[in-house]
N, C-alpha and C positions, 0 to 999 in steps of 0.2 A: 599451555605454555609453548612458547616456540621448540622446534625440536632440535636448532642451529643458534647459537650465538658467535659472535663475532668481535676481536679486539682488532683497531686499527692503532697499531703501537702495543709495546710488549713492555713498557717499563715496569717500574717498581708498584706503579695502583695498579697498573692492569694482571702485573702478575698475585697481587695479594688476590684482587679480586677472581682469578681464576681459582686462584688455589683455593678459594673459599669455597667458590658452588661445587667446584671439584669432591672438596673431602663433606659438605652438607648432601650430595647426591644431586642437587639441582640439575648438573649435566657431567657427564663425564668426558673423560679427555677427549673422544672419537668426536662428540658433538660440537666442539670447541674448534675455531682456525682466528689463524692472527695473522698481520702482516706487521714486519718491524726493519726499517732502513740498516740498521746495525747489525752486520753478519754473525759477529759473538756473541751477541743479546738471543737470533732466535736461535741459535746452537744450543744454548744455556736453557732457555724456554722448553725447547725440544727434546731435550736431554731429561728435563727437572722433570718436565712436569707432560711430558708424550707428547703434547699438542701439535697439531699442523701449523706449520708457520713460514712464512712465506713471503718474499721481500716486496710481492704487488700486491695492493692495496684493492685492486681489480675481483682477486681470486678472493677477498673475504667479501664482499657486495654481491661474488656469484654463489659461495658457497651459503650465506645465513641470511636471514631476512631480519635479524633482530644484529643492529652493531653496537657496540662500547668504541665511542669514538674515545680513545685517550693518546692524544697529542698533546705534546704543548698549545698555548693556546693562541701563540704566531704561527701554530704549525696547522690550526683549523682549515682557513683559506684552500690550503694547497692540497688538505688532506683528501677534501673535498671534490676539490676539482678534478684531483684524479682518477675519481670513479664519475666523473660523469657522464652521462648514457646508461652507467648499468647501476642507478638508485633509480627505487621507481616507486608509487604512493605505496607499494607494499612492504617499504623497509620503516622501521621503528630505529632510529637514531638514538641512544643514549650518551649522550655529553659529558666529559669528566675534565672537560675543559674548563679552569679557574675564570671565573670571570666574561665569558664568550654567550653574549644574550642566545636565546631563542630566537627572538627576531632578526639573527646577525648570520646565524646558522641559517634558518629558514629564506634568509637572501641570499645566499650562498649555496642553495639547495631546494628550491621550492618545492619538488617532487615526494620528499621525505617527510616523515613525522617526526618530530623530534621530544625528547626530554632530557630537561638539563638537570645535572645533579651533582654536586656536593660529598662525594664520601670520605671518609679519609684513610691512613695508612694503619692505623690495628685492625683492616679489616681479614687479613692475614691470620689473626689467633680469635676471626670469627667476632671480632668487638667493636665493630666499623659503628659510630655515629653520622648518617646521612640523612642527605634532606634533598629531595626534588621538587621540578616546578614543571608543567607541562605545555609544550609548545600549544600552538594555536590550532593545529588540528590533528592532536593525539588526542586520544580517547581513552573512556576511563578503561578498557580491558588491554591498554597500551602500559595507564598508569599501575595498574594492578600487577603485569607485569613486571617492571621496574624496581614495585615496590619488594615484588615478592625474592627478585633477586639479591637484592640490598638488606633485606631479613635473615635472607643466607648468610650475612656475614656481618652480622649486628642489631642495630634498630635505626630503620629510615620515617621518616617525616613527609608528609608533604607541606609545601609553605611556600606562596605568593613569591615571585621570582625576583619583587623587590628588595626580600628580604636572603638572599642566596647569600650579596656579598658578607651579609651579616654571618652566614652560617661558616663561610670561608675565614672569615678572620676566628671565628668563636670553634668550631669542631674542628674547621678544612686544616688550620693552622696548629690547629691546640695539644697534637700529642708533642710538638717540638717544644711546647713551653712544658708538658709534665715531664718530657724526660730532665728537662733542665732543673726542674725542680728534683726528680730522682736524682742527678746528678749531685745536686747542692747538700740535699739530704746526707746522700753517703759521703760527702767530703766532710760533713760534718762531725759523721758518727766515725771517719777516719779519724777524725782530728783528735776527737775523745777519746782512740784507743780500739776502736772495731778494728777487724779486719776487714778488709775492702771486701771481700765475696761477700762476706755475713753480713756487711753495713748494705751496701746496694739491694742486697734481697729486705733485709727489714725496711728501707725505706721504700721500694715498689710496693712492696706486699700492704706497707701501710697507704697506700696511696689506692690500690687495688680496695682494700677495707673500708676506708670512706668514703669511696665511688658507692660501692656496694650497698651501705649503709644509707647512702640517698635516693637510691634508685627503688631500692626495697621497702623502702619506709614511708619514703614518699613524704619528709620530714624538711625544711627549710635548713641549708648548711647553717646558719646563722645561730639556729636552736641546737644544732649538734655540735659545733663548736664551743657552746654556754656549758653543755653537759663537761665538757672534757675538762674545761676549766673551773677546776676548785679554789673559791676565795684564799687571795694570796699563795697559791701553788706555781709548781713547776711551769705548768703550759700558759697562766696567764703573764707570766713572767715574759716566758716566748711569744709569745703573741705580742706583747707590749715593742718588744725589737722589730715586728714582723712589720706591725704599724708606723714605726719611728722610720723605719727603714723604706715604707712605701711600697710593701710588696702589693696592693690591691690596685695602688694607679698605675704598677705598672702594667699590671697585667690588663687592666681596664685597657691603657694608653695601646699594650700589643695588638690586644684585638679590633681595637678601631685601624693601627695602620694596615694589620692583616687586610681590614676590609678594604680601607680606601684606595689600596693597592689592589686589589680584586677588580676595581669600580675603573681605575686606571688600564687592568689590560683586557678590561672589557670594550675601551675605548679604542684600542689600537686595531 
């Protein structure tokens, strides 16, 4: 494993993802440096969480040979250019930039390996859903790497880079529609007479429980939802509104614009 990693950008994924191999042991603060344009971001960074951080993008290209580029992904171009001269075929590039090909990066960088990837934001409480795809001359003890650090902080994938934007609209995007369903939930059980603290913890915890239940089971939701549902009972009753109401196309409909907005500022 490299003995240096490297964030270019300190936001909100790059801080889950620090904090992840952090408290997994994968590297600790000393081996960790960042650079981030926002003076109160690395103040904040530096403070949380020890790490070296540092407004030139220079000093993380000389410090690590393994980088987490995390920019926006208008901000790839420029992030790049600014270490040019000091990336050299020995840096491994890791991508957390939405939608920004391998081949777009690698024209923007030919010196670099790259791997693009996909993770998203519970990777912070170690629950990260990710998926990578590996540039044109990474290699698999590149990919291994990657993976291994993405394990740190959940379960990662690998999967054909066509299918990325798909992973972006379906994992990249998806904890903002369970909260929203967390959210619905406890308005619900507000509505009924919970109190807000107890209603919002019973509907994550129930939403935590059927995640768990698919993953462990390895069981089709489809068949675990038939279970819940007792002829002419409470849940089929709910489900019948759930249906009336079109909660599967929308969710269907989010994940597609998630993606085709992926596909969009892959283009730009």
């Amino acid at each position: 494993m490299s003995k240096k990693i490297g964030f270019i950008g300190a936001g909100n994924m790059a801080e889950a993802l620090m904090k992840g191999v952090i408290s997994t042991g994968l590297y600790t603060a000393d081996e960790i440096t960042a650079s981030e344009v926002y003076e109160p971001r690395r103040k904040y960074i530096k403070d949380t969480l020890n790490v070296d951080v540092h407004a030139d993008n220079v000093k993380v290209a000389k410090a690590a040979k393994f980088i987490v580029l995390a920019v926006k992904p208008q901000q790839v171009k420029e992030a790049l250019a600014s270490m040019k001269g000091h990336l050299t075929k020995e840096h491994l590039i890791m991508s957390i930039a939405a939608g920004v090909t391998t081949a777009t990066l690698e024209y923007n960088e030919p010196a670099c390996r790259f791997v693009r990837v996909m993770p998203n934001q519970p990777c912070m409480v170690l629950a990260s859903a990710s998926a990578f795809s590996r540039g044109s001359a990474a290699t698999s003890e590149d990919c291994a790497l990657v993976d291994k650090v993405l394990k740190a902080v959940g379960v990662s994938y690998e999967v054909n880079e066509d299918l990325l934007d798909a992973v972006t609209g379906l994992s990249g995007s998806g904890p903002a529609y369970a909260y929203m369903i967390i959210e619905a939930l406890s308005d619900g059980g507000v509505l009924m007479g919970l109190p807000r603290d107890v209603s919002t913890k019973l509907a994550a915890q129930t939403l935590l429980g059927a995640a768990k239940t698919i993953l462990e089971t390895g069981e089709q939701p489809g068949k675990m939802k038939d279970i819940v549902c007792s002829p002419g009972g409470t849940t089929i009753e709910a489900v019948k509104v759930l249906e009336d109401c079109g909660l599967r196309s929308a969710l269907i409909n989010a994940v597609e614009a998630a993606a085709m907005r992926s596909k969009e500022l892959g283009k730009k």
